[in-house]
N, C-alpha and C positions, 0 to 999 in steps of 0.2 A: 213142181212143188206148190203146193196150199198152204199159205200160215193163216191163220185165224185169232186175230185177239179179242180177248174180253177187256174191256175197259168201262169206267164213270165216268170218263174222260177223252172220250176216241177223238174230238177234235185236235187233242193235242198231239195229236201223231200224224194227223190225215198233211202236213207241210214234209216233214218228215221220209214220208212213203212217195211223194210227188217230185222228186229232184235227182239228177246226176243218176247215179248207177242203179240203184235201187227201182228209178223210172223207167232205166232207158229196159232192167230186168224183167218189167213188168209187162212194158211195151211188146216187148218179143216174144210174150210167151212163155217163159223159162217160170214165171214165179207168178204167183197169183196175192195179193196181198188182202185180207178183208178187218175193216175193223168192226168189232160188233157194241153197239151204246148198252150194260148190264140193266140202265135203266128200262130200257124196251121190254123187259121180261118181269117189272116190279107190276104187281097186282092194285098197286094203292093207288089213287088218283093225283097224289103228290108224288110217283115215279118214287116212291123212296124205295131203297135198297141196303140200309144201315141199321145200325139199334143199338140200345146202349149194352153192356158186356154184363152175362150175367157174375153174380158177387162185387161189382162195384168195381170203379178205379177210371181213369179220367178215358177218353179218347172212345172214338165209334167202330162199332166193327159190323163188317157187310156180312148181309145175312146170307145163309144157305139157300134158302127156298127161291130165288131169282136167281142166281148162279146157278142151281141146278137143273132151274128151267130152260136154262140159257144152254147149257153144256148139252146135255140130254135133246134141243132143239138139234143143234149142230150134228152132233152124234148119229141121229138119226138121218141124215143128208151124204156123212160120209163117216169112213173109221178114221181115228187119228192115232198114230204112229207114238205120239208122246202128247199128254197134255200136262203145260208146265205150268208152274204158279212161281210168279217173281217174286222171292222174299228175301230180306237182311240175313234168315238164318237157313238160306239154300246153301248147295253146293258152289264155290266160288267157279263160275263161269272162265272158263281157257280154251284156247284155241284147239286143243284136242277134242272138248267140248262140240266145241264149232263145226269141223271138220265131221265126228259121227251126226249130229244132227243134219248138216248141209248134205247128208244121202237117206234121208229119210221122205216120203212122199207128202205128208198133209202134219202141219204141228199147227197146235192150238195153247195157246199163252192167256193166263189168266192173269190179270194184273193186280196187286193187291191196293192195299188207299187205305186212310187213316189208322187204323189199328191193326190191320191184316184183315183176314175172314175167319170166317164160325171155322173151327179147327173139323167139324165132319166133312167140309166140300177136299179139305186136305187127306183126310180117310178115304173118302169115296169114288174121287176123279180123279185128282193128280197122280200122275204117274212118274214126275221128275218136279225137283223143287231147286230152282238157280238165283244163286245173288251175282251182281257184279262186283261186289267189293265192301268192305266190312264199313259201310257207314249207311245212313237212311235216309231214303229221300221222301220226297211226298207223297208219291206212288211209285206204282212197278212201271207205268208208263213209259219212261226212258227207259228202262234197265230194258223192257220188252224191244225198244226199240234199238236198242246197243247189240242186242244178239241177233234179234234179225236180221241186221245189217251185215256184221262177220256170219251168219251163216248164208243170206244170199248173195254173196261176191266168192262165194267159194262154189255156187253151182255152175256145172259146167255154159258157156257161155252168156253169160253176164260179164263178165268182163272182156274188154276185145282182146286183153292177150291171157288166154287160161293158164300160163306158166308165172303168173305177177304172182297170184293169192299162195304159188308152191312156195316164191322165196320169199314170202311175209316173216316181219317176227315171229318170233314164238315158233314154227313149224315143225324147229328139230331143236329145239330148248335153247337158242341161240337167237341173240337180235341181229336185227339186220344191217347191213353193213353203209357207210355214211357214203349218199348217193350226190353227184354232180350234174349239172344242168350250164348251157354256153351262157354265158362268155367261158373262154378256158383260163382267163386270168381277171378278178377285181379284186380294184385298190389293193395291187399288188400280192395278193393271197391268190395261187396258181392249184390246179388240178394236181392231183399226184399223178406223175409222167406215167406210170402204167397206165391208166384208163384212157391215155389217147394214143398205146402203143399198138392196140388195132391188137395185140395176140391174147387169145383166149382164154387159154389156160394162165400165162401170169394174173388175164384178169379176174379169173373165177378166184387163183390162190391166194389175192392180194385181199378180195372181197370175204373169204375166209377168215382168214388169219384176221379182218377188223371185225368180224362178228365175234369172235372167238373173244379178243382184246376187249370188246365194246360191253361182252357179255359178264366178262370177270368184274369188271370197273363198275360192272351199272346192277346188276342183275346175280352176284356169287350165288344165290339161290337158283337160278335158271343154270348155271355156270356144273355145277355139281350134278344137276340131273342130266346133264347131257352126256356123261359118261367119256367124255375127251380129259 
């Protein structure tokens, strides 16, 4: 897989793309990461790429015409499968999300920054529109970088064990169940005797049934779609 972002801001991802899973993903081959600077496609000698909104009203919006230079460059290099633009008023982003995306070949991520963009680059190019969650940040920057992440740990071999990303939360509308690491006893708070009873099946049942429990208490909304 190819992702490709459009950013104002690509340094602020390039720490990001460089560490733990995401590197060691990159390293092996499995995933390709690029970021691209929107600047690099402004025609002006001050690199700008904003302008004020026509009819008035406070805040800047990034213009068409270097975004579409920028997309159209890409485009012509490869196809892309989805090109998304991060916004407040996308589809809320879920691991079902993750899951169809993470078997898609090349996605390319627009990111959006102070006001959003010219509403034609959203006509002309985008093909998927994703928020992470109903509040607003400073850009699409992180939001881009929140779903790349859950969509490359779900590509085959990125992770050294491919059965971790199957019982993540969320996968079957259920959270995941409260996990234990040694000592098997501190300051007196002990494992629950199945998970050191060595059999399987109790331990998958037990693990169950806390997803199940953990899901109603935290999640009744996740709780009701899962159809138990």
């Amino acid at each position: 897989m190819r992702i490709d972002i459009i950013s104002v801001v690509p340094k602020l991802m390039e720490s990001f793309f460089a560490h733990s899973i995401l590197k060691r993903g990159q390293e092996a081959g499995h995933v390709e990461v690029v970021l691209h600077d929107l600047r690099d496609y402004s025609l002006s000698k001050q690199r700008q790429v904003d302008d004020y909104a026509f009819g008035g009203g406070a805040g800047m919006v990034l213009s068409v015409e270097p975004i579409a230079r920028c997309i159209r460059h890409l485009q012509s290099e490869r196809h892309y499968d989805e090109i998304i633009y991060m916004t407040p008023d996308g589809e809320t982003f879920n691991q079902q999300t993750a899951n169809q995306l993470s078997l898609q070949g090349n996605l390319l991520f627009l990111c959006g920054h102070y006001k959003g963009v010219d509403q034609r680059v959203r006509d002309m190019f985008i093909t998927k529109e994703i928020s992470i969650g109903d509040y607003v940040l400073s850009g699409g920057e992180l939001a881009a970088a929140v779903c790349a992440d859950a969509i490359i740990r779900l590509i085959p071999g990125v992770l050294n064990d491919e059965t971790s990303a199957l019982t993540d939360s969320f996968q079957d509308n259920l959270l995941a169940p409260p996990v234990y690491t040694r000592p098997a006893e501190f300051e007196g708070i002990g494992v629950p005797p199945v998970l050191l009873s060595g059999h399987e099946a109790k331990i998958n049942e037990w693990r169950f049934e806390q997803s199940i429990e953990r899901t109603k208490a935290r999640r009744p909304d996740l709780y009701q779609k899962s159809g138990l």
